[in-house]
C-alpha positions as CSV (number, residue, x, y, z in Angstrom):
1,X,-27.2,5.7,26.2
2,X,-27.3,9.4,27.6
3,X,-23.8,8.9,29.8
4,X,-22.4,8.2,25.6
5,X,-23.5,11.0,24.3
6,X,-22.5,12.8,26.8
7,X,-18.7,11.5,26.8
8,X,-18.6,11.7,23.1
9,X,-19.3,14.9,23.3
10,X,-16.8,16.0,25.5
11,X,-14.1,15.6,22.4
12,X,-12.9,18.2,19.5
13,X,-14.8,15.1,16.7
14,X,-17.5,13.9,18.9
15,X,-18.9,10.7,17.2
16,X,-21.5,10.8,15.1
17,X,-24.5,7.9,14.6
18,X,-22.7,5.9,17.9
19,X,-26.0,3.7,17.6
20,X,-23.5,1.9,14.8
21,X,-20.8,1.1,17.0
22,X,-23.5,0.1,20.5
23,X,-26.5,-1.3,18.8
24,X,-25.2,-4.0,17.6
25,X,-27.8,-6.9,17.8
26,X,-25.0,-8.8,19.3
27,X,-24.4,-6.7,22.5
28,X,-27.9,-7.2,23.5
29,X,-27.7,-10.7,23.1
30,X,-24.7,-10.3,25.7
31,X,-26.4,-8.2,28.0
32,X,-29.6,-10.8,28.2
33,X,-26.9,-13.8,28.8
34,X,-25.5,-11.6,31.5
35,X,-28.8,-10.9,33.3
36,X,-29.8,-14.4,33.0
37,X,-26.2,-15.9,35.0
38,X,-26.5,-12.6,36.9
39,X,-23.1,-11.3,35.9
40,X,-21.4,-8.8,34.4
41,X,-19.9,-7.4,31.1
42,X,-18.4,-5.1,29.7
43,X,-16.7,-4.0,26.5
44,X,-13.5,-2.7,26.7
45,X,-10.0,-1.8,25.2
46,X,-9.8,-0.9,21.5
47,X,-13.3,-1.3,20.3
48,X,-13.9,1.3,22.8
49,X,-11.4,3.6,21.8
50,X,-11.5,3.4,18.4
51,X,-15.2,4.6,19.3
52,X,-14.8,8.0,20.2
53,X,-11.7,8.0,17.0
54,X,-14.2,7.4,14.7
55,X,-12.2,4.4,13.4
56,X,-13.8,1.2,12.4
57,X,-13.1,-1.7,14.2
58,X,-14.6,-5.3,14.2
59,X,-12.3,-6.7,17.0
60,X,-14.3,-6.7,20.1
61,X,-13.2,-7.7,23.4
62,X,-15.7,-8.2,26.6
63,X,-14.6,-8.5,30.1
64,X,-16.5,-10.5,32.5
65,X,-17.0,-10.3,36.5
66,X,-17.0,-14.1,36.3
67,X,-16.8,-16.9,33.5
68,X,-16.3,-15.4,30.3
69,X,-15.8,-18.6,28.9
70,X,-19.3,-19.1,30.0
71,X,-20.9,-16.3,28.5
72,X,-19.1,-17.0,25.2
73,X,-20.4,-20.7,24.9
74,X,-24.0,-19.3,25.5
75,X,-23.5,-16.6,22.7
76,X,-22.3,-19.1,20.5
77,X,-25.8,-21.4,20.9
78,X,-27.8,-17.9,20.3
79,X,-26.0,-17.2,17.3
80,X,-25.4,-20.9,16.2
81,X,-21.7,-20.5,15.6
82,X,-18.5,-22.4,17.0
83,X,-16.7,-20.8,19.9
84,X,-13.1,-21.8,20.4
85,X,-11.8,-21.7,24.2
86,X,-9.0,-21.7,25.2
87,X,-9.4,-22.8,29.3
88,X,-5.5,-22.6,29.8
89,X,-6.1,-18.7,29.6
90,X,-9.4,-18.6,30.6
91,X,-10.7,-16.7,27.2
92,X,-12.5,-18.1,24.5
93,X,-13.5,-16.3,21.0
94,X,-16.1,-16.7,18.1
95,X,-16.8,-15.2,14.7
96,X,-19.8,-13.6,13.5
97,X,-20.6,-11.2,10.6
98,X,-17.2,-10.5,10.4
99,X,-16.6,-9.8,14.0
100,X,-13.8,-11.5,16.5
101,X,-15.5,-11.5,19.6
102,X,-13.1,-12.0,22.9
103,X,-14.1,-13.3,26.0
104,X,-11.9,-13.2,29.0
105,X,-12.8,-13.4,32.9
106,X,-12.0,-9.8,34.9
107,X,-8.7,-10.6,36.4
108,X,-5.9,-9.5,38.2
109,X,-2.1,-10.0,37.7
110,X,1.3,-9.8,39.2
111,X,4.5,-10.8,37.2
112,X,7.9,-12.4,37.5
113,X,11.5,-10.3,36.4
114,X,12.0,-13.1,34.1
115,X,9.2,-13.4,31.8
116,X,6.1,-11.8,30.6
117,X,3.7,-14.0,31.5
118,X,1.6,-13.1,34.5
119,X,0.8,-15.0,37.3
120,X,-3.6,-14.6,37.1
121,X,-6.1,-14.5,39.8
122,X,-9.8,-13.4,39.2
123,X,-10.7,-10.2,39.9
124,X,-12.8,-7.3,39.0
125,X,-13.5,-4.8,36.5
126,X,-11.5,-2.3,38.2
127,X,-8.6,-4.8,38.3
128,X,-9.0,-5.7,34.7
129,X,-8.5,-2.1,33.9
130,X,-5.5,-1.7,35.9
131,X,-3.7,-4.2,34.1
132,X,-4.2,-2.7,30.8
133,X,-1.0,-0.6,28.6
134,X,-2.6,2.7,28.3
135,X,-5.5,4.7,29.5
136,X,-6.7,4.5,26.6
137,X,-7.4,1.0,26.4
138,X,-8.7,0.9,29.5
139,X,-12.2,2.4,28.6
140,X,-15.0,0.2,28.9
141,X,-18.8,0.3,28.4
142,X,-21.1,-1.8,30.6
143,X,-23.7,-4.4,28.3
144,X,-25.4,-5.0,32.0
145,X,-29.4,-4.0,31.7
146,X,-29.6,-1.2,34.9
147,X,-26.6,0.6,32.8
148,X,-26.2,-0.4,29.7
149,X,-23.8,2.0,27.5
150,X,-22.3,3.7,30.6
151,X,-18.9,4.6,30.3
152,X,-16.2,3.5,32.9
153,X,-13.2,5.5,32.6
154,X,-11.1,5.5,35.8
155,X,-8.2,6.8,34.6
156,X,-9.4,9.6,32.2
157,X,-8.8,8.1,29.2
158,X,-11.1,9.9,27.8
159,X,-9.3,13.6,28.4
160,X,-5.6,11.7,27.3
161,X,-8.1,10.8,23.9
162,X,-9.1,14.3,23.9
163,X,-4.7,15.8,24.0
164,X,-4.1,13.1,21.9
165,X,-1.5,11.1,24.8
166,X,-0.1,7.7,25.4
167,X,-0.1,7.5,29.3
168,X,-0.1,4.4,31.5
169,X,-2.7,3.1,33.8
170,X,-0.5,3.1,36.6
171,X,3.7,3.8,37.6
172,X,4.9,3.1,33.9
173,X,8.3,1.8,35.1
174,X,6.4,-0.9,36.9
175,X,3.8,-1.6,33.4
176,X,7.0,-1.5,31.6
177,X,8.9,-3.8,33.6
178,X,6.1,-6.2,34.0
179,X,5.5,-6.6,29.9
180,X,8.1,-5.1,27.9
181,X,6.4,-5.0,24.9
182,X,4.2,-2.5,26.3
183,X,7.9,-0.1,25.4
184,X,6.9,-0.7,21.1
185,X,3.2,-0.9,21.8
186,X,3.3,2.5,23.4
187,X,5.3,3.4,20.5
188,X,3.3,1.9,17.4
189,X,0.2,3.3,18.8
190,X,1.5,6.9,19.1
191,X,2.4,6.4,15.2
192,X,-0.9,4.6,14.4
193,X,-2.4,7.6,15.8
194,X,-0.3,10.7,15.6
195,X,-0.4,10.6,19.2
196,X,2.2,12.2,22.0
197,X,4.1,9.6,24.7
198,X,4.0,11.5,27.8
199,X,7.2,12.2,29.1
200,X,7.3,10.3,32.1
201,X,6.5,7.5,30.2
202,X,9.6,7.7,27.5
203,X,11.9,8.0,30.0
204,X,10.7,4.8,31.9
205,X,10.6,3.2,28.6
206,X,14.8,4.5,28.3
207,X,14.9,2.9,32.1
208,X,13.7,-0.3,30.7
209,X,14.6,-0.9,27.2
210,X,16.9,-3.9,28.6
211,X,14.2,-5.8,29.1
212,X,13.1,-6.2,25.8
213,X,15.2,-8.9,26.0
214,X,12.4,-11.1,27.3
215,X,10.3,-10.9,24.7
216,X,10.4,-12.9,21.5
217,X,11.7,-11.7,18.2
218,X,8.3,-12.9,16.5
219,X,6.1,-10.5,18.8
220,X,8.4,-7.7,18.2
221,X,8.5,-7.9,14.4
222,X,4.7,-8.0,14.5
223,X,4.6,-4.5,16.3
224,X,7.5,-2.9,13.7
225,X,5.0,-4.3,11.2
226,X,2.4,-2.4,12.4
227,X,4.7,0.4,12.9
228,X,5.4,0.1,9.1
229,X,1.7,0.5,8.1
230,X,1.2,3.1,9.9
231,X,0.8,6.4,7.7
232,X,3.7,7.9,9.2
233,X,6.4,5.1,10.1
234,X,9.2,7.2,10.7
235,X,7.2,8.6,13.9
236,X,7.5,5.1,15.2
237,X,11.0,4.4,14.7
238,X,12.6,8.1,15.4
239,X,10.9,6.9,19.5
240,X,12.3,3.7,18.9
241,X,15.5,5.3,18.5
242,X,15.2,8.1,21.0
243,X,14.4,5.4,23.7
244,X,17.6,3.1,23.1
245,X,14.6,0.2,21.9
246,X,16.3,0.5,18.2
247,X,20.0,-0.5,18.8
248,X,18.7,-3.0,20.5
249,X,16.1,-5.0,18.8
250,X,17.8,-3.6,15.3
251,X,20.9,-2.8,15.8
252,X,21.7,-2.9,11.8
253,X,19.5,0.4,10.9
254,X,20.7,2.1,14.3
255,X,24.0,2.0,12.7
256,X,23.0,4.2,9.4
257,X,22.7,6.8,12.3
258,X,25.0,9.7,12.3
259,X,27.1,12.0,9.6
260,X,31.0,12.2,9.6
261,X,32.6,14.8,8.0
262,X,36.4,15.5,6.3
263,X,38.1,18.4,4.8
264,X,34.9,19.9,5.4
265,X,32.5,17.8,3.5
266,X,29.8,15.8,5.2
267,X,27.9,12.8,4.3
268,X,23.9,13.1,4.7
269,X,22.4,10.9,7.8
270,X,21.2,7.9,6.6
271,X,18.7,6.7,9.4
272,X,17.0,9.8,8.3
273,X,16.9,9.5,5.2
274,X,16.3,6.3,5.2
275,X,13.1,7.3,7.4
276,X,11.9,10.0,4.7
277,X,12.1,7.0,2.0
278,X,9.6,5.2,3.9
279,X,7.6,7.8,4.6
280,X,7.3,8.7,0.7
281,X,6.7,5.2,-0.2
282,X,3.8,5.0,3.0
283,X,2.2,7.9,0.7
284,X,2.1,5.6,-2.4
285,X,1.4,2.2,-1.1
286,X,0.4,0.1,1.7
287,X,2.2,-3.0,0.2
288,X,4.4,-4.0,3.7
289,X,6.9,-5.6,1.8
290,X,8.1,-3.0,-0.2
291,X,8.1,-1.1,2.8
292,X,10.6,-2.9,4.2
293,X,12.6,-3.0,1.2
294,X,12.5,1.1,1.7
295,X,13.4,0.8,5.4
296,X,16.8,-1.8,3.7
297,X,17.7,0.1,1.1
298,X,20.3,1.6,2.6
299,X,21.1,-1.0,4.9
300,X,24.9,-1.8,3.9
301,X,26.2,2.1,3.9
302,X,27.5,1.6,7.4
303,X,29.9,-0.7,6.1
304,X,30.8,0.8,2.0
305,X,31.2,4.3,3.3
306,X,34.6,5.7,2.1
307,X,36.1,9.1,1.8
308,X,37.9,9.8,-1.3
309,X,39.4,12.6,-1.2
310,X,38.5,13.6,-5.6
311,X,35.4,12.7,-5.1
312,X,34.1,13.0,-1.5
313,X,32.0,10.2,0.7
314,X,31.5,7.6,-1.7
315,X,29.2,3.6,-0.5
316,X,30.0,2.0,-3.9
317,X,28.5,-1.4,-4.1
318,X,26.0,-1.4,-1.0
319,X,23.6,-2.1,-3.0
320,X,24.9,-5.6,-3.4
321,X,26.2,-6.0,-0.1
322,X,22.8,-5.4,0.9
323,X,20.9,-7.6,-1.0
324,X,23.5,-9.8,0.8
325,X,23.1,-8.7,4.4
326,X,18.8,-9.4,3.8
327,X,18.9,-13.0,4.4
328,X,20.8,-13.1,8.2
329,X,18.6,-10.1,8.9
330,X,15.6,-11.4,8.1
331,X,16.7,-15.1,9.8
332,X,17.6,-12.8,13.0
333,X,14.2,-10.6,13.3
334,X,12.4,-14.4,12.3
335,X,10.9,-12.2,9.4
336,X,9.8,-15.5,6.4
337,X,12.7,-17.0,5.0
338,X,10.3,-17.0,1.7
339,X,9.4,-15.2,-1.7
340,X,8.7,-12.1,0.4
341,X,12.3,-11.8,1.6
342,X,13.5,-12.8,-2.2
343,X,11.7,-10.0,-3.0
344,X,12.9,-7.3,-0.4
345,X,16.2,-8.6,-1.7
346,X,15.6,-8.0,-5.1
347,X,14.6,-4.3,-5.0
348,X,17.7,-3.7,-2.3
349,X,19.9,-5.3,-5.2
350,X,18.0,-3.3,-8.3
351,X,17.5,0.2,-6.9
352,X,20.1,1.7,-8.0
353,X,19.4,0.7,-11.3
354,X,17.0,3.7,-12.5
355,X,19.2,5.9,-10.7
356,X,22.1,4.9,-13.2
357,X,20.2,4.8,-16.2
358,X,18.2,8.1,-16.0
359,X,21.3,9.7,-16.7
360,X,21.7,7.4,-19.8
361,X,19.2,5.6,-20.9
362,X,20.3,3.5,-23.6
363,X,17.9,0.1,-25.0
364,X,20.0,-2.3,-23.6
365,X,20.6,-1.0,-20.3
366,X,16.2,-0.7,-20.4
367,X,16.0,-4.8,-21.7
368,X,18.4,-5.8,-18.6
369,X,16.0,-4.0,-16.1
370,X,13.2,-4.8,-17.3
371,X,14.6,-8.6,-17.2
372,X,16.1,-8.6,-13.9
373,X,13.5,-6.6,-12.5
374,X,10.6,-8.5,-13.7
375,X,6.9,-8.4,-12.0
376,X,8.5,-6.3,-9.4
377,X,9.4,-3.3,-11.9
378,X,7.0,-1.2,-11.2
379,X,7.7,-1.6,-7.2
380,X,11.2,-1.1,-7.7
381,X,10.3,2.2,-9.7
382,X,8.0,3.4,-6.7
383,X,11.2,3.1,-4.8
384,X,13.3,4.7,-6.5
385,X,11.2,7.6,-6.7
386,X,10.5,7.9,-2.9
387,X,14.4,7.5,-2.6
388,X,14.6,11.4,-4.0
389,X,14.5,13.2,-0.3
390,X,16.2,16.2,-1.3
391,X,15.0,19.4,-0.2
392,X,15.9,21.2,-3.1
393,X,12.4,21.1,-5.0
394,X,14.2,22.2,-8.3
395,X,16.5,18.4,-7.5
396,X,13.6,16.6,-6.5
397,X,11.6,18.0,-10.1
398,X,14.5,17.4,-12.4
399,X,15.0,13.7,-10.9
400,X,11.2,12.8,-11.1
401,X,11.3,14.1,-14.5
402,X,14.1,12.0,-15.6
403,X,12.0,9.1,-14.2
404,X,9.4,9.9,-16.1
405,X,11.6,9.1,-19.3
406,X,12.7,6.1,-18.2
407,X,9.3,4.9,-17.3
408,X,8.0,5.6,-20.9
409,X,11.6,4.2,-22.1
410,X,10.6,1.2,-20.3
411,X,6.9,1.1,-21.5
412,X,8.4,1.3,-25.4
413,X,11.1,-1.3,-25.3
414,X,8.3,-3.8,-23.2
415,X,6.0,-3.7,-25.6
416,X,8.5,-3.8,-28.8
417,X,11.1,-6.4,-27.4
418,X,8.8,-8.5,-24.9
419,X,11.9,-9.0,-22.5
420,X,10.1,-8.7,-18.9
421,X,10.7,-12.1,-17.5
422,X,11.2,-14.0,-20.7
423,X,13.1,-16.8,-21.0
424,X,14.9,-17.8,-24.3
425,X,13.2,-18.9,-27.0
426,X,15.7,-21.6,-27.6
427,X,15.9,-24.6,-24.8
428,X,18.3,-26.5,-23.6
429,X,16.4,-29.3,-24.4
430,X,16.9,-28.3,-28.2
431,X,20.4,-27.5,-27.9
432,X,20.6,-31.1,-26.3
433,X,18.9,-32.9,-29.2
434,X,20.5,-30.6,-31.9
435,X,23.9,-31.5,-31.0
436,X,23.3,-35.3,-29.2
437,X,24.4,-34.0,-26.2
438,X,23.9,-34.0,-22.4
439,X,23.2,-31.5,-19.5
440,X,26.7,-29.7,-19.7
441,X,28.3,-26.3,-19.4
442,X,28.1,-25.4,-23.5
443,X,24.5,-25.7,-22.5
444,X,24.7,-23.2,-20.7
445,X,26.7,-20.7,-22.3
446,X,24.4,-21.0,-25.2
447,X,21.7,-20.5,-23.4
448,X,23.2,-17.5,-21.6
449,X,24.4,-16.0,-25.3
450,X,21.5,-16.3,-26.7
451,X,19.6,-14.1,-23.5
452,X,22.8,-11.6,-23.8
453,X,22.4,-11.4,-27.7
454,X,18.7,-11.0,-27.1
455,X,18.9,-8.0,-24.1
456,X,21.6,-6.6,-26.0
457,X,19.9,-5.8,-29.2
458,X,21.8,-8.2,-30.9
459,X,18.9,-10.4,-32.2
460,X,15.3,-10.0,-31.4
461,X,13.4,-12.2,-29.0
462,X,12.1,-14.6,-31.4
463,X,12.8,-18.1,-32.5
464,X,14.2,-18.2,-35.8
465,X,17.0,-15.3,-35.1
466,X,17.3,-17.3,-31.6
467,X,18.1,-20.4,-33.9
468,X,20.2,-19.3,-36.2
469,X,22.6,-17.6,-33.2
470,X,22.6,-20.8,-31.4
471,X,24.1,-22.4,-34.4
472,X,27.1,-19.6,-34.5
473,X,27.9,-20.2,-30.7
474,X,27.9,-23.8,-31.6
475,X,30.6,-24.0,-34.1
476,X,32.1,-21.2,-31.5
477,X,32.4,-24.6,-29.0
478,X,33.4,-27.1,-31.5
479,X,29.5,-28.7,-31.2
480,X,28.3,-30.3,-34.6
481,X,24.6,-31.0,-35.4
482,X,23.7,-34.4,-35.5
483,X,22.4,-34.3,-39.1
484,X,26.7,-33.3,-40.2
485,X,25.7,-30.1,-40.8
């Protein structure tokens, strides 16, 4: 345990009460299964690192000189838990007290131009660690008996821990080359962690960014997910951009890049602020979904930007056309065709909504929000507030503060009207049986009367007034009840 300590030590935070992360009962259990088939293990990669960054992790991966498959079906009798291998890649994995445990034999690899998929051959531990992204996932600690809790660190991982650096194992061109998403997992880490991509290594991503083409749309949208957690996103996608990864893989939100000006009056960039909007909202909540409707908010400017000379740079309506632009991107990025891109199309659609009425906040205007807007109001009021990136503080104060007014605007009318996601209180199935007839457009129109009449103020939202307004919009039609009345 000394060689730890010693390591740990070596950092500005050195780790305290380690015993936590290498006492586990389970890691002995390893290193007896090892001694008994006389091989060896190690634990390596992120549990390691995330070690010595004080960051909890329950994702464990161990390497094996040998059969990890092996070692993982003996662990799994020990423990008395199923163990799911998968022989085709030679790993295998089990769950225990909320642990994922991997097990993969030390291997070597060597790759083809076309795909990301090595070729495999067994090998060592010193292979295994040359194949890995980044120094610093290619620590490991050895579970073998005459060492256990020695750190192997070939590559100095620890010291790029230490500067706070993203740095490959080897030539990065060639860990590039060989799996491309390497390029955004550089990236997403260097957000996750606040961390620095050394130099040689962004321009070798810029040398390869074409071949991000071979990797699948699902495997890159799980690392810009990632990069959206992260506690800073804009880190992430300002790299993505400075490497040429963003026009590629999303080409959409590369184009909000860039300010035109005429007769002397510019246009702010909207890739950055688009950026800060995410960033504001990453300080508010971790919901990724309303994340990405802050990274789409803006998305249809590109394409409603006009200049006018009266009134300067105007992007009327791309609000709507980007509600309408969210399903083909979503159905190109193979983000869910589901509620949660109905949803990131709602508040692209709605958020400039509490923009509008803060300057005028009127009942009616406050009922039709807090209809359209529904469950998702107070999401879609989070967003709007994040969407405030001026630097003016005096701006940014007078705009929160006009929020605040609609909020509580919002709050009264809710509780006295009872409009958020209601639905008439007369049916069509009573408009039906009042006036013997079928499904049919005065259906409709009476049913969409009656909700105007209601958000307008017209009538309140209660039967009896619902009733009697029905019966107007009928004799409106021509309808009579079937009673001759």
């Amino acid at each position: 345990m000394q060689d730890i300590y010693e390591m740990m030590h070596t950092l500005d935070n050195p780790i305290k009460n380690t015993d936590t992360y290498l006492n586990k009962p389970v890691f002995a259990l390893i290193s007896e299964i090892a001694a008994d088939k006389n091989l060896r293990c190690y634990v390596i990669g992120g549990y390691v690192r995330d070690c010595f960054l004080k960051r909890s992790s329950n994702d464990i991966d161990v390497v094996v000189e040998g059969s990890g498959i092996e070692v993982s079906e003996c662990l799994a009798v020990r423990l008395n838990t199923d163990v799911h291998v998968f022989k085709n890649f030679g790993t295998a994995m089990l769950h225990y007290h909320g642990m994922e445990i991997e097990f993969v034999g030390a291997r070597k690899e060597s790759y083809r131009a076309n795909s990301r998929k090595p070729i495999v051959e067994d090998g060592t531990l010193e292979d295994d660690q040359k194949r890995r992204d980044f120094t610093i996932n290619a620590l490991a600690f050895s579970l073998n008996e005459r060492d256990f809790g020695h750190l192997v660190d070939p590559f100095d991982g620890i010291s790029d821990l230490q500067q706070k650096l993203i740095r490959t194992p080897l030539d990065p061109d060639i860990t590039f080359s060989d799996d491309p998403l390497r390029m955004i997992r550089a990236i997403r880490f260097a957000a996750q962690l606040n961390f620095h991509i050394v130099d040689e290594a962004i321009q070798a991503i810029g040398r390869n960014r074409h071949r991000i083409g071979i990797v699948s749309k699902e495997r890159i949208v799980d690392e810009l997910h990632k990069i959206l957690l992260s506690p800073r996103p804009s880190i992430g996608f300002k790299l993505l951009d400075k490497t040429g990864l963003l026009e590629i893989i999303f080409s959409q939100l590369h184009a909000l890049k860039g300010v035109e000006t005429s007769e002397g009056r510019q246009h702010k960039d909207n890739f950055y602020h688009t950026l800060k909007v995410v960033d504001n909202i990453a300080k508010t909540s971790d919901n990724l979904w309303l994340r990405w409707a802050a990274l789409l908010h803006d998305i249809a400017k590109p394409s409603t930007k006009r200049y006018d000379p009266q009134t300067g740079w105007t992007f009327h309506g791309h609000e709507f056309l980007g509600a309408k632009m969210i399903p083909s991107i979503f159905k190109h990025l193979k983000l869910p065709l589901n509620e949660k891109m109905k949803y990131v199309q709602k508040l692209v659609l709605l958020h400039m909504r509490p923009i509008a009425l803060s300057q005028e906040v009127t009942d009616s205007a406050v009922r039709r929000l807090l209809f359209d807007a529904g469950d998702e109001l107070e999401d879609l009021m989070m967003l709007c507030e994040a969407d405030i990136t001026s630097k003016n503080e005096e701006t940014v104060r007078k705009h929160l503060n006009n929020f605040q007014l609609v909020r509580q605007k919002l709050k009264e009318i809710e509780e006295k009207d009872a409009v958020r996601n209601f639905q008439p209180p007369v049916s069509g199935e009573l408009i039906m049986e009042t006036y013997g007839i079928g499904q049919s457009r005065e259906v409709g129109l009476i049913k969409n009367a009656i909700k105007e009449a209601i958000l307008d103020g017209v009538i309140h939202n209660n039967f009896d007034e619902a009733c009697r307004f029905m019966k107007e919009e009928a004799k409106k039609l021509g309808l009579i009840e079937k009673n001759g009345e």
